[in-house]
N, C-alpha and C positions, 0 to 999 in steps of 0.2 A: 585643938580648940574645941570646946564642948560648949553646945548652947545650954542654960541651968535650966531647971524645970520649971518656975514661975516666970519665966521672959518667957519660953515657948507656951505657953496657957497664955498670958497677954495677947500675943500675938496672933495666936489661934482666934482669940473669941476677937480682937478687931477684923479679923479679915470676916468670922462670920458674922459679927452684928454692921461691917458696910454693906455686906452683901445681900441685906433682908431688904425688903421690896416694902416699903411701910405705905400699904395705900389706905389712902383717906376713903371715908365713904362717902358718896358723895352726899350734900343736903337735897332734898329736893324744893324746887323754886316753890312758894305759896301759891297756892290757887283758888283764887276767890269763888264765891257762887256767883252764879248766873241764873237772873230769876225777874219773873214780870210779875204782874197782879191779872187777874182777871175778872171780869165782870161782877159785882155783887150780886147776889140773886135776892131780890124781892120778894116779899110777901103780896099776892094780885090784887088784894083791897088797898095795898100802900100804906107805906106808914112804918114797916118793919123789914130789915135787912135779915135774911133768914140765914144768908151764909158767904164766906169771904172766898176766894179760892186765887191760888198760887200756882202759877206753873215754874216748874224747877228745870231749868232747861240744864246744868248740870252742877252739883253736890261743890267741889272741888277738895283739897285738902286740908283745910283750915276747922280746924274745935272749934265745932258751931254749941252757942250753946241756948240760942233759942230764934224762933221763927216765927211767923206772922203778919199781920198788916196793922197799920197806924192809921186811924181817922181822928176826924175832927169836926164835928156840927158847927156851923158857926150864922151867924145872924145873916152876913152876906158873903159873896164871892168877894176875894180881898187880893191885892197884888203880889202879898208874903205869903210862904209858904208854913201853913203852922202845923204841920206833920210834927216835926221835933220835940212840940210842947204835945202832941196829940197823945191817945189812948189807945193801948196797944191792945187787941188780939191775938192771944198768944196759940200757935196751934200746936193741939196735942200728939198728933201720927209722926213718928218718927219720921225724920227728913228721907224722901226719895223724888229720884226723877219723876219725870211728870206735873200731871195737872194735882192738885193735892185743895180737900176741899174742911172749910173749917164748919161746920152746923152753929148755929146763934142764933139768938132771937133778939134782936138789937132794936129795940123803939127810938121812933124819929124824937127827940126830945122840942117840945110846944118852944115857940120864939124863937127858933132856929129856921133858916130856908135852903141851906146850905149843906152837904158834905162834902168832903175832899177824904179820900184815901189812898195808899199805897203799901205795896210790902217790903216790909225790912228782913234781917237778918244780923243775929248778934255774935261775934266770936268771942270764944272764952277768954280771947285779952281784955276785950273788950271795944272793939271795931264794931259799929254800927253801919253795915250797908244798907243802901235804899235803892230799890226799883227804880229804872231811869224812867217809868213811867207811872200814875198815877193816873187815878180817876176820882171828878168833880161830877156832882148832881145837887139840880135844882129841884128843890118841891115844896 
């Protein structure tokens, strides 16, 4: 009894393509940034916001594709929050850990008494996160 030469090649290559070890790679889970606002810094006569700053407590893995803070001047302090409709600051330094500071010359705009800011974070899908906190000034 003679095994033919195309059964024994069949056979061959099922025993070697069960016996291959096919491992997946794995994904890794997203991970979003983590990041606060910090205090604007004033101009000492008042009147002008001279600069924003960010603390990046960490990056994560997520295509950011841009960073900053969102204010909003408004006539009064209001219940809603109008970050969403606000006016972005976008900063230029490449994202890293730390305190990270934006330079501007921002005027109080007249018939306003009001700001509210916080910082966001945009990924390249397009996720908007925002700072779970924020800062409101009266003057």
């Amino acid at each position: 009894m003679t095994i033919k030469f195309p059964i024994l090649i069949l056979l061959t290559s099922v025993l070697i393509l069960s016996g291959c070890d096919r491992k997946k790679e794995p994904v890794a889970e997203p991970v979003v940034p983590e990041f606060n606002i910090l205090p604007a810094t004033l101009h000492p006569l008042g009147g002008v916001i001279e600069s924003f700053s960010i603390h990046i407590e960490r990056i994560g893995n997520i295509p950011i594709e841009e960073y900053g803070v969102t204010y909003a001047f408004l006539e009064s302090p209001t219940a809603q929050n109008p970050l969403g409709n606000g006016k972005n600051v976008v900063f230029t330094q490449p994202m890293k850990e730390g305190d990270i500071q934006q330079t501007i010359k921002l005027g109080f705009p007249s018939n306003t008494h009001f700001l509210i800011y916080g910082a966001y974070v945009k990924a390249k899908d397009g996720r908007v996160f925002r700072s779970t906190e924020q800062f409101d000034l009266n003057y």
